[in-house]
N, CA, C and O atoms as CSV, one atom per row, in Angstrom:
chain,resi,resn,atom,element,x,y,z
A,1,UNK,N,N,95.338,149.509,66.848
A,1,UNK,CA,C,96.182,149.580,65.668
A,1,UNK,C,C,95.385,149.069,64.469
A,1,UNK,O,O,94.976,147.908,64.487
A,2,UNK,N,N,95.133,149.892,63.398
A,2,UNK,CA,C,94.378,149.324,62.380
A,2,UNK,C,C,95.465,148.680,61.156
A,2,UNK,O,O,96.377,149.386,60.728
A,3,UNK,N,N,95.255,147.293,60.669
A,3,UNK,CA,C,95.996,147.347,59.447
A,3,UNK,C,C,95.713,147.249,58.181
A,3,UNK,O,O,94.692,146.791,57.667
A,4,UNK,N,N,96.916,147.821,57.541
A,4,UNK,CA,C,96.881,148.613,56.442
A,4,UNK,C,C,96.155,147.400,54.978
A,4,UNK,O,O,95.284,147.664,54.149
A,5,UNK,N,N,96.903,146.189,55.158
A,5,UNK,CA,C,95.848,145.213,54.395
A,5,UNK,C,C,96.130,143.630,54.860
A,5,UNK,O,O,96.692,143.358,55.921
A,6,UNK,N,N,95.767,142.860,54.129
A,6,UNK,CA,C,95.483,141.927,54.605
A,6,UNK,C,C,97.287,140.860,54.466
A,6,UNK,O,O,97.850,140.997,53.379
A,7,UNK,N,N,97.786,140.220,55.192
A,7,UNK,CA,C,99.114,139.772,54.715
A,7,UNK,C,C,98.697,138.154,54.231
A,7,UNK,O,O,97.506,137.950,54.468
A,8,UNK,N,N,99.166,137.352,53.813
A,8,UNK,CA,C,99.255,135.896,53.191
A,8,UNK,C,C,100.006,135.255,54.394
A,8,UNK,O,O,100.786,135.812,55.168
A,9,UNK,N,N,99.621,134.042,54.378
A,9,UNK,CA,C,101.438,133.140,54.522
A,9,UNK,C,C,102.248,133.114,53.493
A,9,UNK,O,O,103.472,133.189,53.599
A,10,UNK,N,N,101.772,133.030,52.676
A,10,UNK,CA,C,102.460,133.114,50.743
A,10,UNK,C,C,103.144,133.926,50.906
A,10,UNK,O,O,104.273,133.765,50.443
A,11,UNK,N,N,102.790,135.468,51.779
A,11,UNK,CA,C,103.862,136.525,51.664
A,11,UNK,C,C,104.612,136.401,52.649
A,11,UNK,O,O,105.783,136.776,52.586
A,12,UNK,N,N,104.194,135.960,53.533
A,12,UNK,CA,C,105.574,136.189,54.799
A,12,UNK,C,C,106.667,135.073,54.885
A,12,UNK,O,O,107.826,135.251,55.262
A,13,UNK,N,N,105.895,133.434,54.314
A,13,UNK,CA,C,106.278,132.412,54.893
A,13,UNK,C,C,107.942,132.378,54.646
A,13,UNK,O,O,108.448,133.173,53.855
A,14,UNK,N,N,108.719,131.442,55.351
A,14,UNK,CA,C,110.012,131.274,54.008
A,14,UNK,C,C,110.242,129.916,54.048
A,14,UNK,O,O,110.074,129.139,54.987
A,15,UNK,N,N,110.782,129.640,52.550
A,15,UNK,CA,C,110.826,128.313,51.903
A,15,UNK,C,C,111.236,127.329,52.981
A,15,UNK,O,O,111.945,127.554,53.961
A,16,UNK,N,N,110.820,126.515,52.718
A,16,UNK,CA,C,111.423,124.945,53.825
A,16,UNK,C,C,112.843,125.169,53.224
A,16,UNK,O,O,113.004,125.224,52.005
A,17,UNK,N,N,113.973,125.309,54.205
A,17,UNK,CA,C,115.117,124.724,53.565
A,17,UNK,C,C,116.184,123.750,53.256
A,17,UNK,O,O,117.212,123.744,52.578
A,18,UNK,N,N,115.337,122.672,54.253
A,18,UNK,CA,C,115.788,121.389,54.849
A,18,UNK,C,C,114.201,120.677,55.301
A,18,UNK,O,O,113.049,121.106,55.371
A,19,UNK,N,N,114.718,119.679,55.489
A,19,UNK,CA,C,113.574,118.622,55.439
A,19,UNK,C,C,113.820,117.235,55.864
A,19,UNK,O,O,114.294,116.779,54.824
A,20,UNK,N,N,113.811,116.183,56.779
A,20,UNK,CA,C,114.199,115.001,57.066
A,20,UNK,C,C,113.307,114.036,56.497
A,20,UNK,O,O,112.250,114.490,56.059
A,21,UNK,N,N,113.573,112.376,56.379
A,21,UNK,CA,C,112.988,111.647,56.072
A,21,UNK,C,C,112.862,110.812,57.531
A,21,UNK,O,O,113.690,110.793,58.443
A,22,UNK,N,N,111.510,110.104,57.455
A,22,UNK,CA,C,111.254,109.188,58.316
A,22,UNK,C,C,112.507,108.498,58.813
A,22,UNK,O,O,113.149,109.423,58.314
A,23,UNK,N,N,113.343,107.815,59.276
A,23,UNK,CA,C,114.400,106.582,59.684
A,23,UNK,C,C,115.493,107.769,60.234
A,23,UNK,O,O,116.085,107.460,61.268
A,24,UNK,N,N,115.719,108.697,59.819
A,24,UNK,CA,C,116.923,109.581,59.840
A,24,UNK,C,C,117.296,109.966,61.415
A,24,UNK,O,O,116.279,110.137,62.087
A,25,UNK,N,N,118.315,110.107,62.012
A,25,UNK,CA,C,118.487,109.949,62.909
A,25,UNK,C,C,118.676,111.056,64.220
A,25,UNK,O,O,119.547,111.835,63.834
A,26,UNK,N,N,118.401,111.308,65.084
A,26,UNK,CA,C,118.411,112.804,66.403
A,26,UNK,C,C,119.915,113.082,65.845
A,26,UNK,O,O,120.204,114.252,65.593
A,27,UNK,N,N,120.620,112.342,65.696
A,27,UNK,CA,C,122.139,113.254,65.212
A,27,UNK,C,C,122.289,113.663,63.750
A,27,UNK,O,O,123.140,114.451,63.339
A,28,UNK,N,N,121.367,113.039,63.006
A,28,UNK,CA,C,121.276,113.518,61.725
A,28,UNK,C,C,120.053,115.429,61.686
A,28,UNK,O,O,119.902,116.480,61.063
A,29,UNK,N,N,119.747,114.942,62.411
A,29,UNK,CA,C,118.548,116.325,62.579
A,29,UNK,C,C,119.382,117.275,63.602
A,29,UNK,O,O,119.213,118.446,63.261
A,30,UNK,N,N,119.919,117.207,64.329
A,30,UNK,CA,C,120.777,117.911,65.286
A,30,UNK,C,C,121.951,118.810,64.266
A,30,UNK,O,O,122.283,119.985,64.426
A,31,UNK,N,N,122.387,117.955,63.308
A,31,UNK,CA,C,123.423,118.148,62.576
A,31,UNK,C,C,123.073,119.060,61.587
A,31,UNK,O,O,123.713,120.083,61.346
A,32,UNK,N,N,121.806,118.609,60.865
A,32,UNK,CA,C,121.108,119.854,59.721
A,32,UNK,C,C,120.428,120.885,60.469
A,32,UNK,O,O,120.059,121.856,59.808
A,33,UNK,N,N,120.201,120.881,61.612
A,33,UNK,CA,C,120.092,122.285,62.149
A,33,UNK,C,C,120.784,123.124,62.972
A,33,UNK,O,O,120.424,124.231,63.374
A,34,UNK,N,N,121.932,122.458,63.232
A,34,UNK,CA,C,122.919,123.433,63.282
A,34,UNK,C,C,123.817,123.865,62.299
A,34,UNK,O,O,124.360,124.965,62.397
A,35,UNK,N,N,124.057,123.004,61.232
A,35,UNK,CA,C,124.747,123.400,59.742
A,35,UNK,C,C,123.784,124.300,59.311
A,35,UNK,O,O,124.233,125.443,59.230
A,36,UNK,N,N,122.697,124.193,59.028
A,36,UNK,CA,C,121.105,125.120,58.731
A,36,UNK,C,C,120.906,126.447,59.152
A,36,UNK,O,O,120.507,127.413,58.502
A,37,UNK,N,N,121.285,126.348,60.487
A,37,UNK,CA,C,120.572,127.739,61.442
A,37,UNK,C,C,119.380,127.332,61.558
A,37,UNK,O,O,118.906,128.185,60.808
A,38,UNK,N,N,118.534,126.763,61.859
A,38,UNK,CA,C,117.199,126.672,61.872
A,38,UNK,C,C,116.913,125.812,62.917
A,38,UNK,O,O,117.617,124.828,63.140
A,39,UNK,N,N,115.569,126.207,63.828
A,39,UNK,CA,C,115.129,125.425,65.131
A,39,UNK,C,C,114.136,124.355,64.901
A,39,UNK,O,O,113.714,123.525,65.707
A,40,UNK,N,N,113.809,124.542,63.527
A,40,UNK,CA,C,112.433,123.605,63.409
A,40,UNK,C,C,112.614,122.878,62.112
A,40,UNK,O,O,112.726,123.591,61.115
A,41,UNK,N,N,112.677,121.170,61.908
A,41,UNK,CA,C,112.933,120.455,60.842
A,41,UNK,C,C,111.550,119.510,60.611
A,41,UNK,O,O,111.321,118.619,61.430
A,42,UNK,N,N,110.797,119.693,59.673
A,42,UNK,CA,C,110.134,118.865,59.003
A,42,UNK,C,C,110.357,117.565,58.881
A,42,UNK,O,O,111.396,117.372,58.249
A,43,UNK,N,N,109.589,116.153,59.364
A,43,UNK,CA,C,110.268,114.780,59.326
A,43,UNK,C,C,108.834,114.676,57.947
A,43,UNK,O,O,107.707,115.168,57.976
A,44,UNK,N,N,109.541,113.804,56.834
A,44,UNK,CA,C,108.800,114.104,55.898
A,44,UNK,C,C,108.637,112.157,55.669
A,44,UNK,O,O,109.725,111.585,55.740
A,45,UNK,N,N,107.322,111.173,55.404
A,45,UNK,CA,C,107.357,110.176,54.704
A,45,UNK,C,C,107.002,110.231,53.741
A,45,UNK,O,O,105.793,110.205,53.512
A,46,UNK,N,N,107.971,110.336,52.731
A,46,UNK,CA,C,107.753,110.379,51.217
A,46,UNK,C,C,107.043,111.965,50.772
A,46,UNK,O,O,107.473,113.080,51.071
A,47,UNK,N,N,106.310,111.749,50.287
A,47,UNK,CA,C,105.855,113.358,49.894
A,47,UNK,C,C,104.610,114.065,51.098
A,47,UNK,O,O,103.993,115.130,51.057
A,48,UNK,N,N,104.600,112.920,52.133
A,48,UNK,CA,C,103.661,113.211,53.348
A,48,UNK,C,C,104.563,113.948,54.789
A,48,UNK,O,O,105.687,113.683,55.214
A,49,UNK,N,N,103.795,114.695,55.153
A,49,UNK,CA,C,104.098,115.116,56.432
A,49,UNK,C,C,104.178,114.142,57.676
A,49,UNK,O,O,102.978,113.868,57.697
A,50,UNK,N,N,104.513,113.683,58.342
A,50,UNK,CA,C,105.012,112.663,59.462
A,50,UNK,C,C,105.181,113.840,60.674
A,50,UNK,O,O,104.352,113.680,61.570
A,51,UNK,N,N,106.137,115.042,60.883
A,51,UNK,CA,C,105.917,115.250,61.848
A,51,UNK,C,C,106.801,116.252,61.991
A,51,UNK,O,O,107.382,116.573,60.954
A,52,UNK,N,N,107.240,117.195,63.562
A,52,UNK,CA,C,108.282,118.022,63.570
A,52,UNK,C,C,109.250,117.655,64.521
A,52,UNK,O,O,108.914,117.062,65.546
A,53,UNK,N,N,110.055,117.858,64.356
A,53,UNK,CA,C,111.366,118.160,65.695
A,53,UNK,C,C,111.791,119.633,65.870
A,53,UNK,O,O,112.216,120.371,64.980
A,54,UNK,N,N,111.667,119.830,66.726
A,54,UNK,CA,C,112.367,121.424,67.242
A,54,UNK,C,C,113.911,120.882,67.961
A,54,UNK,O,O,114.192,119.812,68.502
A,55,UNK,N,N,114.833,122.251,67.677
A,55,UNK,CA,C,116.298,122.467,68.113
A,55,UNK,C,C,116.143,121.975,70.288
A,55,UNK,O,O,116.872,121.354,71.061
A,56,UNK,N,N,114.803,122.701,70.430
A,56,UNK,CA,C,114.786,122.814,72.022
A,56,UNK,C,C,114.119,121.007,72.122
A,56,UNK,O,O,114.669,120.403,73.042
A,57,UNK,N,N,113.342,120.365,71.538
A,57,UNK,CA,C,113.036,119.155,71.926
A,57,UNK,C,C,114.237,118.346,71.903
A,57,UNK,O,O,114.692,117.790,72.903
A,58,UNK,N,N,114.780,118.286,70.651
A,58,UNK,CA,C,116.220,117.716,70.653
A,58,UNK,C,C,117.054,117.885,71.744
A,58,UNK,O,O,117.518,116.909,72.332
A,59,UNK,N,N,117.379,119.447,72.196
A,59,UNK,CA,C,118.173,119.280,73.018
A,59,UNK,C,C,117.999,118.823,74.860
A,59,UNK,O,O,118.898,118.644,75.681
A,60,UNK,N,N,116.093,118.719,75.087
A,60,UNK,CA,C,115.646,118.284,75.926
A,60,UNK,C,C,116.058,116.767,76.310
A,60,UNK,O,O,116.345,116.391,77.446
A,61,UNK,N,N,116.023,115.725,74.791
A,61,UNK,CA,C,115.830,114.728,74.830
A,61,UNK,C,C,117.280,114.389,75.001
A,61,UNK,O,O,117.512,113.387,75.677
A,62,UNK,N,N,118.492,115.181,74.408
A,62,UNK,CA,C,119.457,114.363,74.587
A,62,UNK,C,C,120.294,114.754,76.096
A,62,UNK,O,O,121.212,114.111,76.607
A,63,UNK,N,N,119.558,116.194,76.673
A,63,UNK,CA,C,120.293,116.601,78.079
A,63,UNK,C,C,119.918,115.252,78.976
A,63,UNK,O,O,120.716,114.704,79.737
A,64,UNK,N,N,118.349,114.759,78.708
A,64,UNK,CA,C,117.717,113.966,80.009
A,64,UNK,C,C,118.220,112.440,79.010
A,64,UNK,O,O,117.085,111.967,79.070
A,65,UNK,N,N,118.727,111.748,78.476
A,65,UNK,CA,C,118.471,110.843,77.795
A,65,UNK,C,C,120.386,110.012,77.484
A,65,UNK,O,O,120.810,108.868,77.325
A,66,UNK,N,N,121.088,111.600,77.549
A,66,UNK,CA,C,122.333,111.397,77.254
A,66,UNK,C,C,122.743,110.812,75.539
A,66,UNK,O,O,121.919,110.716,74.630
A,67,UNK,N,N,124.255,110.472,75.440
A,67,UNK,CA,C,124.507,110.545,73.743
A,67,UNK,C,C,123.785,109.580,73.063
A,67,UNK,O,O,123.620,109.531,71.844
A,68,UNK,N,N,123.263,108.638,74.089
A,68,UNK,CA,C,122.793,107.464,73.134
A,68,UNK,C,C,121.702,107.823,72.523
A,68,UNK,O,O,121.593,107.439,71.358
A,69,UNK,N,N,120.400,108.793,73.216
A,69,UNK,CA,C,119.357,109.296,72.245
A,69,UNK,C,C,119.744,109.448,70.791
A,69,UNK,O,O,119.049,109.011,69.873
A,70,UNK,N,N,121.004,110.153,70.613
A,70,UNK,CA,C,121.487,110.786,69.363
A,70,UNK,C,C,121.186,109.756,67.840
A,70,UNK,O,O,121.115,110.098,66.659
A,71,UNK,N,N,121.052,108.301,68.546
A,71,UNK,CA,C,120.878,107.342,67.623
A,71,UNK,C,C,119.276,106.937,67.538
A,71,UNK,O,O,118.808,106.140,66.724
A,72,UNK,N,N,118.687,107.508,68.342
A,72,UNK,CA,C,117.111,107.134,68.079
A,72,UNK,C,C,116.610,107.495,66.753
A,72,UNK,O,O,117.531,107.988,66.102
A,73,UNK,N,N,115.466,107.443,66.066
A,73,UNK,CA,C,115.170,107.690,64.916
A,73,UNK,C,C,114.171,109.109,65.677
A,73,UNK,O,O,113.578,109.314,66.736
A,74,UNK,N,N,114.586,110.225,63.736
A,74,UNK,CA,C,113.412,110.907,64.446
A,74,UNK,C,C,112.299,110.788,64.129
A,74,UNK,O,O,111.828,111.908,64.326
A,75,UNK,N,N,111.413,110.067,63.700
A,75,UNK,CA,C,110.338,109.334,64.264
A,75,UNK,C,C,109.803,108.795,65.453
A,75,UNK,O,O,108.614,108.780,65.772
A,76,UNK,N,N,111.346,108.086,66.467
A,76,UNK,CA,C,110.183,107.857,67.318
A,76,UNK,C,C,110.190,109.217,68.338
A,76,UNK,O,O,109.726,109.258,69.477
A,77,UNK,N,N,110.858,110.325,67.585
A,77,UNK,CA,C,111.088,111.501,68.795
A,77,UNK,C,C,110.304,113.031,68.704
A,77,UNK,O,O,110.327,114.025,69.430
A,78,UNK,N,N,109.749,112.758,67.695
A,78,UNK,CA,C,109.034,113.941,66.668
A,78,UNK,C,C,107.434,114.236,66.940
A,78,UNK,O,O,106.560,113.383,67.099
A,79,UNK,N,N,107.294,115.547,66.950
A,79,UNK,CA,C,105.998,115.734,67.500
A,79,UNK,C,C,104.968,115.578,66.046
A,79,UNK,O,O,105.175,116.190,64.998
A,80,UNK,N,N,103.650,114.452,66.327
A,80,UNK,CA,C,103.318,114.473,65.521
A,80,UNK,C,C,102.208,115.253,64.778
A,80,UNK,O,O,101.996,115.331,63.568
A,81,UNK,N,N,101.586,115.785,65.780
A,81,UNK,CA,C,100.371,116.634,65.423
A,81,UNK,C,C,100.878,118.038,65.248
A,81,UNK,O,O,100.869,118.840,66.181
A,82,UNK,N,N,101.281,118.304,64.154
A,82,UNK,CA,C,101.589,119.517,63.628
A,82,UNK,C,C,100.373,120.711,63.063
A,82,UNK,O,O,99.445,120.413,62.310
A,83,UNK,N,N,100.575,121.805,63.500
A,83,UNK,CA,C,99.571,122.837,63.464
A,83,UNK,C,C,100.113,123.070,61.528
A,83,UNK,O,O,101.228,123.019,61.009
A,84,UNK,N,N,99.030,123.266,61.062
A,84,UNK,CA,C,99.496,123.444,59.279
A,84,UNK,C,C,98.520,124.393,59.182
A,84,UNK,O,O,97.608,124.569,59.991
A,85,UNK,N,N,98.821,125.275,57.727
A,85,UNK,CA,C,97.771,125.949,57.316
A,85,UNK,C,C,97.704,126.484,56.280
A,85,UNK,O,O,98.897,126.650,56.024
A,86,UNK,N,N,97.005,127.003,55.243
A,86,UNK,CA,C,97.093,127.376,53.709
A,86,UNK,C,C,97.609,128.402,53.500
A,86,UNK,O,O,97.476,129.300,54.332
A,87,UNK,N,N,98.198,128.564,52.588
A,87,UNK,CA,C,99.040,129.923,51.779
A,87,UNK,C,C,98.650,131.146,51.701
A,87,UNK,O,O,99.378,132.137,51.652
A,88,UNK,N,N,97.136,131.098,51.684
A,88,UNK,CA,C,96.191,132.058,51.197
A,88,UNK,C,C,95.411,131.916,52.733
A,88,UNK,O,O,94.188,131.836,52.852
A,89,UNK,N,N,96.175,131.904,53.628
A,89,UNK,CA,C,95.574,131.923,54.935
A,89,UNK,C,C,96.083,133.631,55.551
A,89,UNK,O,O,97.131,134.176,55.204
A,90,UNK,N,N,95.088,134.223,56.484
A,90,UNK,CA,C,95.805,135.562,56.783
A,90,UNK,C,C,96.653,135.164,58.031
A,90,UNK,O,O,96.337,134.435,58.972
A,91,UNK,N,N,97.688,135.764,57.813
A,91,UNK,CA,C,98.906,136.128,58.968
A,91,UNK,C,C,98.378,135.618,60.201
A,91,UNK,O,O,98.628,134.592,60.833
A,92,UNK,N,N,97.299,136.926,60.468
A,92,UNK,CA,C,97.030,137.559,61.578
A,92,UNK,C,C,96.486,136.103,62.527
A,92,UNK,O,O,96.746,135.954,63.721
A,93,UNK,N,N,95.704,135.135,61.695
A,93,UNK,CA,C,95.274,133.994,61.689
A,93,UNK,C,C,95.924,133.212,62.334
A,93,UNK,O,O,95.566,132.691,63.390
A,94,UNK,N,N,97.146,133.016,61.657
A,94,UNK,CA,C,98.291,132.113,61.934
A,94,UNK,C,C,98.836,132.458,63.135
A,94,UNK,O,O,99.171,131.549,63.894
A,95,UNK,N,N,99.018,133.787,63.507
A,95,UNK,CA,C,100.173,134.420,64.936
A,95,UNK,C,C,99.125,134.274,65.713
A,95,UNK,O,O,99.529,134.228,66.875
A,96,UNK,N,N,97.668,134.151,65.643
A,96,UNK,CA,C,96.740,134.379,67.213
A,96,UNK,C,C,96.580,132.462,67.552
A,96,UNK,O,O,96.349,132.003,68.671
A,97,UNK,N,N,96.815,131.436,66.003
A,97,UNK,CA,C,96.891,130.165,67.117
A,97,UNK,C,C,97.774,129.658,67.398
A,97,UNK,O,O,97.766,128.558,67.949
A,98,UNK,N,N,99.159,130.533,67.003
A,98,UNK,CA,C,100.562,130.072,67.568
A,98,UNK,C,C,100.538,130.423,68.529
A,98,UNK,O,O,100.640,129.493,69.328
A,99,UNK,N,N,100.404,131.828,69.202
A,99,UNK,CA,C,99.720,132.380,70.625
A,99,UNK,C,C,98.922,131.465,71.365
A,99,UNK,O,O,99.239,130.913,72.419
A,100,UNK,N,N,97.875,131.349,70.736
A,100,UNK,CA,C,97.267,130.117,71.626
A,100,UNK,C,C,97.521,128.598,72.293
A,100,UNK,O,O,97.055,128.187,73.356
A,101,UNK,N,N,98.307,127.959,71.451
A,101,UNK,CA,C,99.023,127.011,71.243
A,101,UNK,C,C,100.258,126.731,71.858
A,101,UNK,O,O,100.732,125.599,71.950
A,102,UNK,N,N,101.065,128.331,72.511
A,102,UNK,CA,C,102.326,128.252,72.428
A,102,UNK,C,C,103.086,127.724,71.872
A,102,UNK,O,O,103.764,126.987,72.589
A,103,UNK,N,N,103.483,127.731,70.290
A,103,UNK,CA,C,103.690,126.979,69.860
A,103,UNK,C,C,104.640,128.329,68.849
A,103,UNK,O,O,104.265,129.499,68.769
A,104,UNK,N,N,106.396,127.519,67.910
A,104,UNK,CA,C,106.993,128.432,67.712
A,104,UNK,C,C,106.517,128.288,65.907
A,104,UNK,O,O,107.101,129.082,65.171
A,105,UNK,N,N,105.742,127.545,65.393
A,105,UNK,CA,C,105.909,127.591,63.841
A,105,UNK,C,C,104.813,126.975,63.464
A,105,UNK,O,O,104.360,126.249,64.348
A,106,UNK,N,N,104.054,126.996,62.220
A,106,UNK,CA,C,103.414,126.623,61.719
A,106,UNK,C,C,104.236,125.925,60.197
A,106,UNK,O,O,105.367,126.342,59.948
A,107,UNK,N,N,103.744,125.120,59.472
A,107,UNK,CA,C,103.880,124.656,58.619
A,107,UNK,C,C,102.630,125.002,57.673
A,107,UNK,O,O,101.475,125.093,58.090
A,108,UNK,N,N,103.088,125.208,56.129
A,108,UNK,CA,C,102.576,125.524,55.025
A,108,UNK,C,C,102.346,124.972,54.466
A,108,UNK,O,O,103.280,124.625,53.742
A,109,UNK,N,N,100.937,124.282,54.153
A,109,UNK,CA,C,100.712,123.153,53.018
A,109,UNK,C,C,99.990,123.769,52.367
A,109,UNK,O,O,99.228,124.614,52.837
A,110,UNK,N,N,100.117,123.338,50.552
A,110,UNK,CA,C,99.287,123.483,49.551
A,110,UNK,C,C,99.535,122.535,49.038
A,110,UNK,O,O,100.653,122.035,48.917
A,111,UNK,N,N,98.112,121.974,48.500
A,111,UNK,CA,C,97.574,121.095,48.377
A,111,UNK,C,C,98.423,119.626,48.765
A,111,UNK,O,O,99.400,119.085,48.248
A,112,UNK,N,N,97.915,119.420,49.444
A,112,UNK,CA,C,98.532,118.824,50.640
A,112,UNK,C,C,100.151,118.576,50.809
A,112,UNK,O,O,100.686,117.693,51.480
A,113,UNK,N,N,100.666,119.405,50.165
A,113,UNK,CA,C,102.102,119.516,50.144
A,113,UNK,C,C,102.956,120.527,50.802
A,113,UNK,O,O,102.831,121.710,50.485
A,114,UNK,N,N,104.025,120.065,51.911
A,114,UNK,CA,C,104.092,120.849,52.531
A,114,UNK,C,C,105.107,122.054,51.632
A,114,UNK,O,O,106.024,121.474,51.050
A,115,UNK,N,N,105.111,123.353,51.449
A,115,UNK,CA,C,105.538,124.327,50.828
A,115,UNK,C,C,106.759,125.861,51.446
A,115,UNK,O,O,107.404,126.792,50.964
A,116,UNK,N,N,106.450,125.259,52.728
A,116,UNK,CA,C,106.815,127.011,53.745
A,116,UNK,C,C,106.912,126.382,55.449
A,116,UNK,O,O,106.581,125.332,56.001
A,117,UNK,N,N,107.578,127.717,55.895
A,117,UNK,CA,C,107.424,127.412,57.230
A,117,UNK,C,C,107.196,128.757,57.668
A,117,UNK,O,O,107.615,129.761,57.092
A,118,UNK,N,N,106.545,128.731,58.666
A,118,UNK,CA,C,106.360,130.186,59.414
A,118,UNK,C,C,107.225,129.699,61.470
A,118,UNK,O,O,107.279,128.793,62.301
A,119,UNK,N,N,107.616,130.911,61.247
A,119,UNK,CA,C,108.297,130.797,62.919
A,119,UNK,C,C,108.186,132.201,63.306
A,119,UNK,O,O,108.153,133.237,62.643
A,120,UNK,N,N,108.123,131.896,64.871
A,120,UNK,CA,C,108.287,133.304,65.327
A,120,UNK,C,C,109.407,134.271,64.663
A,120,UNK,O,O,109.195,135.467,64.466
A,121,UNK,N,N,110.512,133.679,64.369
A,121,UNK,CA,C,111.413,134.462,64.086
A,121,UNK,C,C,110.754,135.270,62.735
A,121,UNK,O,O,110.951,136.470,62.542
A,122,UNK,N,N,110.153,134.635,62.072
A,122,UNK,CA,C,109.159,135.598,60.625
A,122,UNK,C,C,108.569,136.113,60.849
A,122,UNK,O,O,108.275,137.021,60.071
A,123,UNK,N,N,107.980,135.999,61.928
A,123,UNK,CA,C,106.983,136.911,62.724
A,123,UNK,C,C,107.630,138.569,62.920
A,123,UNK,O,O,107.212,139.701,62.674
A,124,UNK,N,N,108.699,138.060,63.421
A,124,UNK,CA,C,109.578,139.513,63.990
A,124,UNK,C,C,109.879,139.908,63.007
A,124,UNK,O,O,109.793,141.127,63.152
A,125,UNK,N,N,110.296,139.652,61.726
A,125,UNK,CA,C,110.599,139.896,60.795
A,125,UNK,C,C,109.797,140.726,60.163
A,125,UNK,O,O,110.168,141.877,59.933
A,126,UNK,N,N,108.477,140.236,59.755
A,126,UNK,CA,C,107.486,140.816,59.051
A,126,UNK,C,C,106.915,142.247,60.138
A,126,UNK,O,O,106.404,143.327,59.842
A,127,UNK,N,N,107.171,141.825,61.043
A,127,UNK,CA,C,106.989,142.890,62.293
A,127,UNK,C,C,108.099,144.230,62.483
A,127,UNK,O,O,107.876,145.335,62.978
A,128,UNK,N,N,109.175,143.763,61.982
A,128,UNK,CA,C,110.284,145.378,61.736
A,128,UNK,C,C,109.893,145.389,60.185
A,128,UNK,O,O,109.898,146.615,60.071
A,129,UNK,N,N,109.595,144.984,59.053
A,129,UNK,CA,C,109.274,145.281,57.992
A,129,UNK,C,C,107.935,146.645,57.900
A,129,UNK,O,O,107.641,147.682,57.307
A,130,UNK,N,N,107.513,145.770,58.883
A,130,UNK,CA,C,106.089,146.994,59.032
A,130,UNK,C,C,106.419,148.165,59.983
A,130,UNK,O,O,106.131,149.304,59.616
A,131,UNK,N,N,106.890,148.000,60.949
A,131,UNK,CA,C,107.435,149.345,61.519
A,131,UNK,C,C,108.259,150.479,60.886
A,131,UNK,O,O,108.574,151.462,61.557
């Protein structure tokens, strides 16, 4: 399959639309992503990246852990080594080390600010756009 040109994250990504702060709590993040729709929340310290929580870690931690997890911070529950990458990075880039990685999203920083999120679900997206 040859393609037609080169895509951005700039073009595919979509805006962060939610965002947590350090202290905030597994029921506070549980809560903005199901009010949200969204599987993947940004834990943010101050204008720095700290880390992610996914909908499926959350719900790992509170099946094996029960309601009381719900009060942990997500800090101490949040994955911290987050895969990031530039705006002006190609697509194609981004989907072969989420592939690699197994991993469902990347995060968008410019200049060192985080800006976007990419998820599989954009993936599919940008993927019936092109079909």
């Amino acid at each position: 399959m040859t393609r037609r040109h080169q895509i951005t994250m700039r073009e595919c990504m979509s805006r962060l639309p939610h965002e947590l702060e350090v202290g905030a709590t597994v029921a506070e993040a549980s809560e903005a992503m199901t009010k949200g729709g969204f599987r993947h929340l940004p834990i943010m310290d101050g204008p720095r990246l700290f880390g992610l929580v996914t909908r499926h870690d959350l719900d790992q931690l509170l099946a094996a852990r029960g309601p009381e997890a719900a009060q942990l911070t997500v800090n101490e529950v949040c994955l911290r080594e987050v895969y990031t990458i530039s705006p002006e990075a190609e697509l194609v880039d981004a989907v072969r080390e989420m592939r690699r990685r197994k991993i469902g999203s990347v995060l968008v920083k410019d200049a060192g600010l985080v800006i976007g999120i990419f998820t599989s679900s954009d993936a599919l997206r940008v993927l019936a756009d092109l079909l």
